[in-house]
N, C-alpha and C positions, 0 to 999 in steps of 0.2 A: 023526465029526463030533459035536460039542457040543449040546447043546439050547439053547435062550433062557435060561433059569434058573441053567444053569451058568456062561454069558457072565458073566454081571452076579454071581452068583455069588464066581466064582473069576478076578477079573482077574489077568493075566498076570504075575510079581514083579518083570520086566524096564521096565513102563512108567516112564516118566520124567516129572517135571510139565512142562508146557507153561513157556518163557518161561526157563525154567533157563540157564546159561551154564555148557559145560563141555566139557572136552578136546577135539578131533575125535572123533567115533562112530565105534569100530568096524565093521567087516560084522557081525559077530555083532551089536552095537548095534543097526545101523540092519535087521537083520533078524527082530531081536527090537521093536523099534517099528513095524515095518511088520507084524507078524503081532497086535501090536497096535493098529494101524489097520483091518487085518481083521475083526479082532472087534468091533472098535465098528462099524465100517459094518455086520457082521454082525446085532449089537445094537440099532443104529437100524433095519434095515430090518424086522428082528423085530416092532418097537414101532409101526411102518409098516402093515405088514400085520396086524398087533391080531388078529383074530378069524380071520382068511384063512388064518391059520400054524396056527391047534388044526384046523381042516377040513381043508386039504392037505396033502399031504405034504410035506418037507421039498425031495425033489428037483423038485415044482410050485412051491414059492416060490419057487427058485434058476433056474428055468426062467423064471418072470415077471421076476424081477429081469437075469438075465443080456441077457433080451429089452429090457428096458426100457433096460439101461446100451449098449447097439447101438444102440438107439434116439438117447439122447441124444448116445453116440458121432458119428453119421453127423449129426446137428443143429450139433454144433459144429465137425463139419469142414466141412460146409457156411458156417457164419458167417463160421470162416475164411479159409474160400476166397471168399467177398463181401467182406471186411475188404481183400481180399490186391487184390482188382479194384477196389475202392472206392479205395485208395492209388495204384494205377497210373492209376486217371481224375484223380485229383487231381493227380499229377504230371504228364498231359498238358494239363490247364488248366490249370497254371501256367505250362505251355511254350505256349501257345497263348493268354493274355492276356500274357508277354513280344513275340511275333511281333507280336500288336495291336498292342502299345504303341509297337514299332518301326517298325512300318507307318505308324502314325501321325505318327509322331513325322517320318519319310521324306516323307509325304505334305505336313507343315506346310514343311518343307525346301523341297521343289519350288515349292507355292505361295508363297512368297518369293522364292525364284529366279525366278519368272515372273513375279511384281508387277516388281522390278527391271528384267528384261530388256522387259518391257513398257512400266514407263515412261521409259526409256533411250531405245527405239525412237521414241516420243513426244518425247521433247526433241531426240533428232539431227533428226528431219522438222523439227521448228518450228524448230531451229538452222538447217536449211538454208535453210528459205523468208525467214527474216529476213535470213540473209545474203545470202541474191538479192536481197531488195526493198533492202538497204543501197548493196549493189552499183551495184543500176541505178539508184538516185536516186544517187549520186554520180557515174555517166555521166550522166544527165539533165543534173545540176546545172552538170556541167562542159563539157556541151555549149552550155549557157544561156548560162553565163556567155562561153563562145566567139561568142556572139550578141549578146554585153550586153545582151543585153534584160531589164531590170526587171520586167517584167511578162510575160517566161514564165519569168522564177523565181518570182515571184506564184502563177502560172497552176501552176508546176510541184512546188510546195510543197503548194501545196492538191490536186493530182493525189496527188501521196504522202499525203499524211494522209487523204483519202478512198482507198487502198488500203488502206492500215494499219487504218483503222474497217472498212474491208469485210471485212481480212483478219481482223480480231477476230470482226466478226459472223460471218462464213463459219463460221470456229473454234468458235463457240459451247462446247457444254461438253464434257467429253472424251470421253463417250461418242458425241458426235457425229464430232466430231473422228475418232476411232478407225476410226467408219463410212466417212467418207469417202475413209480413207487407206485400207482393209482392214487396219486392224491388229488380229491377234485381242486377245479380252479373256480373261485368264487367271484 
């Protein structure tokens, strides 16, 4: 093993400049740049430990360092495995604000469909009652006139039109209305 001195020293004749462009790297290449990766990480950690490297021994500084790169070892597998859970909650909230939005979207459906069916329900009631009251004032009418008498078509005119107001008053507004026929409000 090398000293600090001789690192810096005597760098390796194989390194190559950074940013360079050139052939693919052989094995021997790229195991000649990784053994000078070594030495600089070797190099820096030297410069690292300053004063800590002339006091200990060479195999205590390689004992702090190997400890310490476990260290951040098991930190970054840690991250990534938060990284990795933090991605699959995210994909289930995107799955679960789709299901909202469809929920939603179901929910506006229905309540249209039930405004319709409900004021549907409403028009056929009031269809039918006018066409009773139509009904029977034209048996009235035709019974009257079977009477000739002038004045119980008078009498019978004003019977219907005092229906008709009463039946509007009855009616009042449709929430009344609604009450009195039980038809739910949707």
């Amino acid at each position: 093993m090398s000293t600090q001195g001789d690192m810096h020293a005597n760098p390796p004749a194989t390194a190559t400049s950074v940013g360079t462009t050139s052939a693919p790297a052989s094995s021997a290449q790229m195991e000649d740049s990784s053994q000078v990766g070594l030495a600089q990480f070797a190099a820096a950690t030297a410069n690292l430990l300053g004063p800590l490297s002339a006091s200990y021994p060479q195999a205590v500084a390689m004992k702090h360092i190997r400890k310490s790169i476990g260290e951040n070892y098991e930190k970054m597998k840690a991250l990534h495995d938060s990284q990795k859970e933090l991605m699959t909650l995210r994909v289930n909230l995107e799955r679960v604000m789709k299901q909202h939005a469809k929920a939603k979207e179901d929910l506006e459906k229905a309540i249209v469909k039930n405004i319709a069916v409900s004021s549907t329900a409403v028009v056929a009631a009031l269809s039918n009652q006018l066409v009773d009251f139509a009904v029977d004032a034209v048996i009235e009418t035709e019974e009257a006139e079977q009477r000739g008498s002038i004045h119980g078509q008078k009498l019978l005119f004003g019977y219907l039109v005092n229906d008709l107001n009463g039946l509007e008053g009855l009616r009042g507004s449709d929430m009344l209305y609604k009450k009195k026929h039980n038809i739910p409000d949707y």
